[in-house]
C-alpha positions in Angstrom: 86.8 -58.1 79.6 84.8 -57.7 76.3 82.1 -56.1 78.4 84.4 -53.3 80.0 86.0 -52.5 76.3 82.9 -51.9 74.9 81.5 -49.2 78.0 84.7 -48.1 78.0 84.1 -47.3 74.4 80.7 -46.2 74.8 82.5 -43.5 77.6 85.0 -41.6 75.0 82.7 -42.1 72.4 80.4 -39.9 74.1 83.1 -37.8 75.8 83.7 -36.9 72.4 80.6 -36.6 71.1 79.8 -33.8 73.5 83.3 -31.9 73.8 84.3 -32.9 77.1 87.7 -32.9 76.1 87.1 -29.4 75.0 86.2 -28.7 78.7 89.4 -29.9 80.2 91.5 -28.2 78.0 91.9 -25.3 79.9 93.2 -27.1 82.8 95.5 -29.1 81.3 99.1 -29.2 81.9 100.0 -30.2 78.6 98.2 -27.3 75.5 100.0 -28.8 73.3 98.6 -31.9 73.2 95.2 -30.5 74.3 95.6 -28.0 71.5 96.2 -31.6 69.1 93.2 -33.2 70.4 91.0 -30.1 69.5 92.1 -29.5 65.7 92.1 -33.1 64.9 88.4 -33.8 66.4 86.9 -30.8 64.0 83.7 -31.8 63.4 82.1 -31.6 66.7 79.5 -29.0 67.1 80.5 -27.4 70.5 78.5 -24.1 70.3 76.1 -25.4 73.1 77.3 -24.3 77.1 79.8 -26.8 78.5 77.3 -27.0 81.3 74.8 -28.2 79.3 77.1 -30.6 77.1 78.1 -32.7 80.3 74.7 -32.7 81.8 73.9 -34.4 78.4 77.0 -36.5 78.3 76.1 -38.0 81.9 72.9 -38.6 81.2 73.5 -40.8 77.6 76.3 -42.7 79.8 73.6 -44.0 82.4 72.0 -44.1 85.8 75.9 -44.4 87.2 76.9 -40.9 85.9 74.0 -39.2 86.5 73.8 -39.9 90.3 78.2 -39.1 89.7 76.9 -35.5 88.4 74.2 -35.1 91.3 77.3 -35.7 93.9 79.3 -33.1 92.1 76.7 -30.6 91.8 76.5 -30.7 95.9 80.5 -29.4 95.5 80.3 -26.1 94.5 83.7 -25.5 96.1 84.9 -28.0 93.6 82.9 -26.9 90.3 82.4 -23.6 88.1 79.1 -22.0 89.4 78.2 -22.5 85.1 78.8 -26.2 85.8 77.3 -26.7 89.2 74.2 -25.0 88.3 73.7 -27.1 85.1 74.7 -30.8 87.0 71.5 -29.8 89.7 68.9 -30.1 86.7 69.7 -33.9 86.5 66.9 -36.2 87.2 66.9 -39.8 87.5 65.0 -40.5 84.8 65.2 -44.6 84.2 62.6 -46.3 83.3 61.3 -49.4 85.2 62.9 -52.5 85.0 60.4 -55.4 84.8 57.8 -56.5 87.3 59.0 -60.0 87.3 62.5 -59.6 88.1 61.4 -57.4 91.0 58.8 -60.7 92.2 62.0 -63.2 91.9 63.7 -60.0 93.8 61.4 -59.8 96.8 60.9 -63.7 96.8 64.5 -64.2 97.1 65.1 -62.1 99.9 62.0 -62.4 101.6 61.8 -66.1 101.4 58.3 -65.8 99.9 56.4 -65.3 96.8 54.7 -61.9 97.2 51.3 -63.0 96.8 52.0 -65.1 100.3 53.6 -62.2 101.8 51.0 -59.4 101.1 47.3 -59.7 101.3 47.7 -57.2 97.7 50.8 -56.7 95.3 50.7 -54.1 92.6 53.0 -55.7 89.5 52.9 -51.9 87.9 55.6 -50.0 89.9 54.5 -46.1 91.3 58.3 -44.6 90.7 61.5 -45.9 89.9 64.9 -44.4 90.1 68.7 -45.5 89.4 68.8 -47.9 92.5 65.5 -49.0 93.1 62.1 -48.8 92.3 58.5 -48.7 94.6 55.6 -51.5 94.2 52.4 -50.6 96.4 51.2 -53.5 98.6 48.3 -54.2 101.3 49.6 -56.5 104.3 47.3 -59.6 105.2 45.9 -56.9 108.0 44.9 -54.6 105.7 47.4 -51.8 106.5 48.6 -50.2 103.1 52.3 -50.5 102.6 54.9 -49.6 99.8 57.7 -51.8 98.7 61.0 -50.7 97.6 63.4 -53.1 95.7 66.4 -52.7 94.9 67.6 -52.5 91.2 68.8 -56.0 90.0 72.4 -56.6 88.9 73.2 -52.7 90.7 76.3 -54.2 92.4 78.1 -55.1 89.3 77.1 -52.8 87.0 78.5 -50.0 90.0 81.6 -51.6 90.6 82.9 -51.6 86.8 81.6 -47.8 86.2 83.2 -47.0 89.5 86.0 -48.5 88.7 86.6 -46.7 85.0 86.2 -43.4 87.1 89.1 -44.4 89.4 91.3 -44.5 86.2 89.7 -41.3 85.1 90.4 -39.4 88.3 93.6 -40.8 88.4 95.0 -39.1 84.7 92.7 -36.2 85.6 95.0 -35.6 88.9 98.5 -36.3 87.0 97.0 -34.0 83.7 94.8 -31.1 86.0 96.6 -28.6 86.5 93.8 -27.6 89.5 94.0 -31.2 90.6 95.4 -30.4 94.6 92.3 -28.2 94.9 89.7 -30.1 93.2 90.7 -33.6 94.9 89.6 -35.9 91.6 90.7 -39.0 93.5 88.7 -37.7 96.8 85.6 -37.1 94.9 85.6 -40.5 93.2 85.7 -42.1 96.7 83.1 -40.3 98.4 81.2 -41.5 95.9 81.9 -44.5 95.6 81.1 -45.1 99.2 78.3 -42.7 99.0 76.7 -45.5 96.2 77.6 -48.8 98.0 75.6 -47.2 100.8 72.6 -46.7 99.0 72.6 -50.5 97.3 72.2 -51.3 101.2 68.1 -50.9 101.5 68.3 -51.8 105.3 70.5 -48.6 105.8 68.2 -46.1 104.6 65.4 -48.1 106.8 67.1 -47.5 109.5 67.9 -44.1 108.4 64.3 -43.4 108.8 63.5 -45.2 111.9 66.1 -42.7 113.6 64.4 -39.8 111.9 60.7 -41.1 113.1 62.1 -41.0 116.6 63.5 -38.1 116.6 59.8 -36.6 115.4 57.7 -38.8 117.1 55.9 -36.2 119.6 56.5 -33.3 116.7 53.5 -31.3 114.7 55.8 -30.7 111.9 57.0 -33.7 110.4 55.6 -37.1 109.9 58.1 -40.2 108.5 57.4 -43.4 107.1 57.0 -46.4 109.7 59.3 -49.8 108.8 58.1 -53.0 108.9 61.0 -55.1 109.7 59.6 -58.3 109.6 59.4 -57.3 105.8 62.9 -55.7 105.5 66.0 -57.0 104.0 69.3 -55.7 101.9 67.4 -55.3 99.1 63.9 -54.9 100.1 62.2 -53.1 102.3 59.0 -52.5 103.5 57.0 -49.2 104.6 53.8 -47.4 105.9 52.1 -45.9 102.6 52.6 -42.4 102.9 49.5 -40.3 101.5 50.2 -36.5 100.5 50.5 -34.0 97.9 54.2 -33.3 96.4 55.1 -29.9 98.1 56.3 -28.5 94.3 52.1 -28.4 93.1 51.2 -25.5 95.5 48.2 -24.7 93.4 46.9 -28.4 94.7 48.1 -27.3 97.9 46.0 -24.0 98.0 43.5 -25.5 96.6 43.1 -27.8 99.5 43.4 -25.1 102.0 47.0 -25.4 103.4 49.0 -22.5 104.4 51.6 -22.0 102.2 53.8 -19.4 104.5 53.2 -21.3 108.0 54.1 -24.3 105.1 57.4 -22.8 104.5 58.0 -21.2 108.0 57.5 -25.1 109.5 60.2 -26.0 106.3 62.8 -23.6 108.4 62.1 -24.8 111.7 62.0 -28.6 110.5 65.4 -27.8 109.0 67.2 -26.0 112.1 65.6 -28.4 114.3 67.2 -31.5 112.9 70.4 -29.6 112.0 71.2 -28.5 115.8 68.8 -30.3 118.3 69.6 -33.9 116.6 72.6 -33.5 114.7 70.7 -35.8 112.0 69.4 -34.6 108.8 67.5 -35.5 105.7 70.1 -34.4 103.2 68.0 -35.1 99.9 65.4 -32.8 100.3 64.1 -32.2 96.8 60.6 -31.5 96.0 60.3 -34.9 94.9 60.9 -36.5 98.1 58.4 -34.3 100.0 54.7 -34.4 100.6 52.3 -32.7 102.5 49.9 -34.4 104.1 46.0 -33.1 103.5 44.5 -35.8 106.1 42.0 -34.6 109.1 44.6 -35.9 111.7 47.6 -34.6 110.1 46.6 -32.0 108.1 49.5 -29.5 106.8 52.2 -31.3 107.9 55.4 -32.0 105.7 56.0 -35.8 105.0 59.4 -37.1 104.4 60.8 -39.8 101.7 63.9 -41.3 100.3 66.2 -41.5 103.6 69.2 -42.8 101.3 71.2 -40.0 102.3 71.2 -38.9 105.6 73.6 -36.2 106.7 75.3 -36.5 110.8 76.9 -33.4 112.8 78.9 -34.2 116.4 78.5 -32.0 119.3 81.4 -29.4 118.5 80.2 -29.1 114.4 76.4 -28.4 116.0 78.3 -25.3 118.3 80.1 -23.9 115.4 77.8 -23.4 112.9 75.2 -22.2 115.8 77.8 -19.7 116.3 78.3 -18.6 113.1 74.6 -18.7 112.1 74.2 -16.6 115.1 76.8 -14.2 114.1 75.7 -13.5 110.7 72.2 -12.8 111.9 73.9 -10.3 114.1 75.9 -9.1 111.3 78.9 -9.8 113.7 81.2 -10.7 110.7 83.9 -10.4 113.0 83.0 -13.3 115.6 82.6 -15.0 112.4 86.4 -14.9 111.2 87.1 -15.6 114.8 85.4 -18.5 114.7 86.7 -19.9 111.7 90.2 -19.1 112.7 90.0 -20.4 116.3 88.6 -23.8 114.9 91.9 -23.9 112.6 89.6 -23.9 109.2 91.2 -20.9 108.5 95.2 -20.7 109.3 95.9 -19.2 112.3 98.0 -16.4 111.1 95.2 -15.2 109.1 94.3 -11.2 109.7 91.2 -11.5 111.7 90.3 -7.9 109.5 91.1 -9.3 106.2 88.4 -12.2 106.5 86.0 -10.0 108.8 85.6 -7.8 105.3 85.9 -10.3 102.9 82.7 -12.1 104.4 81.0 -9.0 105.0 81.0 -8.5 101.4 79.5 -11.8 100.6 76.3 -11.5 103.1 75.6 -7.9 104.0 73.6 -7.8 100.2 70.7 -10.7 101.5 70.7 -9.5 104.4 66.2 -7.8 104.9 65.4 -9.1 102.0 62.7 -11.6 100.9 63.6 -15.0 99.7 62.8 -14.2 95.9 65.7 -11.2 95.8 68.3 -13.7 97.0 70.0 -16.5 95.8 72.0 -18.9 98.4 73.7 -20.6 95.7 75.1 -17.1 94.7 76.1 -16.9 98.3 78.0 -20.3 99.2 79.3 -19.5 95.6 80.9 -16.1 96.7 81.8 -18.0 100.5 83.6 -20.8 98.7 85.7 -17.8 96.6 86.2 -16.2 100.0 87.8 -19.6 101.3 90.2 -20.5 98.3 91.7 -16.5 98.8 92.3 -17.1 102.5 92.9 -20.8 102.4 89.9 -21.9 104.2 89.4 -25.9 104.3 86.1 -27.0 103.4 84.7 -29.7 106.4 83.5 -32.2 104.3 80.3 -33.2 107.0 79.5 -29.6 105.9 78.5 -30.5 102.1 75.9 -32.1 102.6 74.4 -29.5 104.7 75.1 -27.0 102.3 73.0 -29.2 99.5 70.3 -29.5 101.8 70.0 -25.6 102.4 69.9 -25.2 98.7 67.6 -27.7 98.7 65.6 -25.4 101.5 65.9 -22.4 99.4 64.2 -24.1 96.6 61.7 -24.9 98.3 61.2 -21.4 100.1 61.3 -19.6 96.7 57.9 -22.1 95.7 55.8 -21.9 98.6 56.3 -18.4 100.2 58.9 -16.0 98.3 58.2 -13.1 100.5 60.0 -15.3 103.2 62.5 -13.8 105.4 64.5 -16.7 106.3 66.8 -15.1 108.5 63.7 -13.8 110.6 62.4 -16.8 110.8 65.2 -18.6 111.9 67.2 -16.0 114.6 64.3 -17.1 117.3 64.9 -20.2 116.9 68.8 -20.6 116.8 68.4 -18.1 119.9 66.6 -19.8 122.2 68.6 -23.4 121.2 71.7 -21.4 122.1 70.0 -20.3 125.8 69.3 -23.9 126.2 72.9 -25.4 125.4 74.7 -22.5 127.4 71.9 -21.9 130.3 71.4 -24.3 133.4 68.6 -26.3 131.3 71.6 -27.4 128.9 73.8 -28.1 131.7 71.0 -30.3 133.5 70.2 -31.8 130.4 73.8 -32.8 129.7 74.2 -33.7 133.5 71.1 -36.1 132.9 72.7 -37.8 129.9 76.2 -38.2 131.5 74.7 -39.8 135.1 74.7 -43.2 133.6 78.7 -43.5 133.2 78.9 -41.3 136.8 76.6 -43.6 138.5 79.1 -46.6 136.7 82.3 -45.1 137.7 81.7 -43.8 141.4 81.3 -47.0 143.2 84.5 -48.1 141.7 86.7 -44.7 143.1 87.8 -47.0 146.3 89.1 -49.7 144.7 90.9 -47.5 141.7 92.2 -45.7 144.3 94.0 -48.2 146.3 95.4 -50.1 143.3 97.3 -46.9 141.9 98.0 -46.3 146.0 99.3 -49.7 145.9 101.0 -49.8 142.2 103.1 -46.3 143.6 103.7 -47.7 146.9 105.1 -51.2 146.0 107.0 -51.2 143.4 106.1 -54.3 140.5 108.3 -56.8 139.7 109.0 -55.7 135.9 109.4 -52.2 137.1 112.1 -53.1 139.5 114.4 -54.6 136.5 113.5 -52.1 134.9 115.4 -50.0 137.1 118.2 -52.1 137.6 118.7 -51.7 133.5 118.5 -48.0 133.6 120.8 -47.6 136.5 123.5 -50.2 134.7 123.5 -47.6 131.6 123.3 -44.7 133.4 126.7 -45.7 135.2 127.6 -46.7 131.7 127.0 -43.6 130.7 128.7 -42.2 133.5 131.9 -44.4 132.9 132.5 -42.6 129.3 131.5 -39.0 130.4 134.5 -39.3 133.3 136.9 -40.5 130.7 136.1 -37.6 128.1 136.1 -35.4 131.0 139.8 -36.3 132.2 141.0 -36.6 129.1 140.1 -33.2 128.1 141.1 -31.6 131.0 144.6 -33.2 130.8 145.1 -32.2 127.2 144.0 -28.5 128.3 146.6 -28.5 130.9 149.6 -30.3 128.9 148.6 -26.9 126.4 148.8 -24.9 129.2 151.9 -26.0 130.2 153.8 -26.3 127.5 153.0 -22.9 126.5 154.1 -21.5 130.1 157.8 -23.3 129.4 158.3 -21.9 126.5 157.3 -18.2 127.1 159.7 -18.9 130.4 162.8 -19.9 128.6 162.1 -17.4 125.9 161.3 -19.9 123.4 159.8 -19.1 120.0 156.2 -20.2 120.1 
């Protein structure tokens, strides 16, 4: 309890330290009080950008709240564009926690020291981040290896800050005025899940084994192998990946590689795992990409970190093909269509109205190199777009959005003159012919004939038994009826009496009032 006053502490002490009262001011629903807060905490400097003041503020509070900043700087339907731009400069930068504690870690889970396990264990770690940190290693048959383990004492340490920013979210959704939109409470959970995922090592291995597959017989990609006899929770074991980091393109000219085939591959890596696989690296930062300058495998991008992986079904794979379609078309009004006939956008929304209003956003980047355009300007402008006509953000779409900011960073490095759109309409064309054309229907025929081949032998025997079920009536299903038929005459009973009763008082009326207009009665 002592423990969660004092971080608790340590949080509005640096809250207020950095103004980030200041910054919720405006959204309060109280100004009075806000107003209070402000003139009695005077002495703050606050001439810095609020951007900047809670990039600072995360990263004094700890690994927690910078990877809580990362998540939001993915929402920029949620954030200020000032804010969002400012939250994607944080880094993970921890420093390594000690090579003993991650020995006891590896023994532990491994059930061996590492000097039985490995034939070679480096005690000096080669990167370390907020969850885990990365030990090179040679296995008893030589084959070089690196060893991830995960941070010790992450569990706890999550759970308590996670827990403080459940409270937070909670005041922040009674006190924000702009709470309904931004979701506080919403946000807080993804990420909680979103960091429980990552303290499970064995999840991001297999994260990668399903991206290896999916690349095994490709030119463009290459991805770590596991070794699972080595893999655990908290450890995990894989092929030592040899490259240079895609962001030092000097090193990269230098050693011959093509930097606008390099970012033309980038594209069709991109598209092909977005729409052929419906499976996507969705942390594709500079940091977690090499290239590989080896004979066999030279110029090919190499893939890291598969901690966050992002997954599309079948019908979110043909909508955004659509759309991606239409805006290479510049058919802005198949576009609105679209989002209207999937129900994103309310259906008595003016298909016109939104045909315009996207026009607006994406008729500027449209034959233009990479370097005059800015998709972050252009999500930024679409998620303004969607809070005027009351658009619903898919939330499987965010991380796909990061990852093609991600894809624009990296475009802008290697080959500005890049025309993405160019690059990509072939590609998205020809996936289209062969979803719609008779090679998609084979190919889905293929994939279904499993379950027919399961099902047809069975049609006889289905179809006597509901022949037999209609034809003979059950047990149960004859008291059944005998129930229904006892209320319906029940029923019937009280309809006759209501009936006759109402038709005698009708004609007592009626003849009473012929009597008296016969005797000459006053009525």
């Amino acid at each position: 309890m002592i423990l969660k006053f004092l971080r608790l502490f340590k949080i509005i002490r640096v809250s207020i330290k950095y103004g980030l009262d200041e910054i919720a001011i405006s959204g309060l629903q109280v100004p009075r009080t806000a107003k209070l807060i402000d003139t009695l905490i005077f002495w703050r400097d606050l001439s810095s950008p609020r951007g900047l003041r809670l990039r600072l503020a995360l990263e004094e509070l700890g690994p927690i709240f910078v990877k809580f900043g990362q998540v939001l700087s993915t929402r920029r339907d949620l954030m200020p564009p000032d804010i969002a731009e400012e939250l994607a400069r944080l880094q993970d930068r921890v420093p390594p926690f000690d090579s003993d504690l991650a020995i006891a870690q590896i023994t532990k889970s491994l059930g061996a020291h590492p000097d039985q396990l490995f034939a070679r264990f480096e005690r000096e770690p080669v990167a370390s981040a907020s969850i885990a940190q990365v030990h090179f290693a040679n296995l008893k048959d030589g084959r070089e290896v690196a060893v991830k383990v995960l941070r010790p004492g992450m569990k706890k340490l999550i759970d308590e800050d996670v827990a403080l920013m459940h409270i937070a979210a909670d005041w922040t959704s009674r006190l924000w005025a702009d709470s309904k939109r931004l979701k506080p409470k919403e946000v807080v959970g993804e990420f909680d899940k979103y960091l429980h995922d990552e303290l499970d090592l064995m999840r991001e291995a297999a994260n990668a084994s399903q991206l290896r597959r999916n690349f095994a017989n490709s030119d463009l990609l290459l991805v770590p192998e596991m070794h699972w006899d080595y893999c655990s929770s908290s450890v995990i074991v894989m092929e030592r990946m040899v490259g240079i980091p895609v962001s030092q393109t000097e090193r990269l000219v230098a050693a011959g590689v093509d930097l606008r085939k390099l970012s033309s591959d980038g594209v069709e890596i991109f598209f092909t795992q977005v729409f052929r696989d419906g499976f996507f690296h969705a942390d594709m930062h500079p940091g977690n990409i090499l290239v590989s300058i080896a004979p066999e495998s030279f110029g090919r991008y190499i893939a890291l970190d598969f901690g966050i992986v992002g997954t599309l079904n079948d019908y979110d794979k043909d909508y955004l093909s659509q759309n991606f379609l239409a805006f290479f078309r510049r058919d802005y009004k198949r576009v609105a269509e679209a989002h209207i006939e999937s129900g994103w956008a309310p259906k008595d929304t003016r298909v016109d109205e939104l045909e315009a209003a996207v026009r607006a956003c994406c008729e500027p980047i449209f034959d233009r190199p990479l370097k005059d355009i800015s998709f972050g300007q252009v999500l930024l402008r679409l998620f303004q777009t969607s809070r005027r006509f009351n658009v619903e953000v898919q939330p499987q779409l965010v991380l796909l959005q990061k990852t093609l900011l991600n894809i624009e960073g990296l475009g802008r490095q290697l080959d500005p003159e890049l025309d993405l759109w160019q690059t990509a309409k072939p590609y998205l064309e020809k996936w289209m012919s062969n979803q719609v054309g008779p090679q998609g229907f084979m190919e889905r025929l293929r994939a279904e004939a499993p379950r027919y081949a399961h099902i047809f032998p069975q049609l006889p025997r289905l179809l006597h038994q509901a022949l037999t079920v209609h034809g003979e009536p059950r047990e149960n299903d004859v008291e059944l009826m005998k129930t229904l038929l006892a209320e319906q005459r029940q029923t019937n009973r009280l309809l006759s009496f209501i009936v006759y009763f109402v038709g005698a008082f009708a004609l007592g009326a009626l003849g009473l009032q012929v009597f008296m207009r016969w005797h000459q009665l006053p009525f």
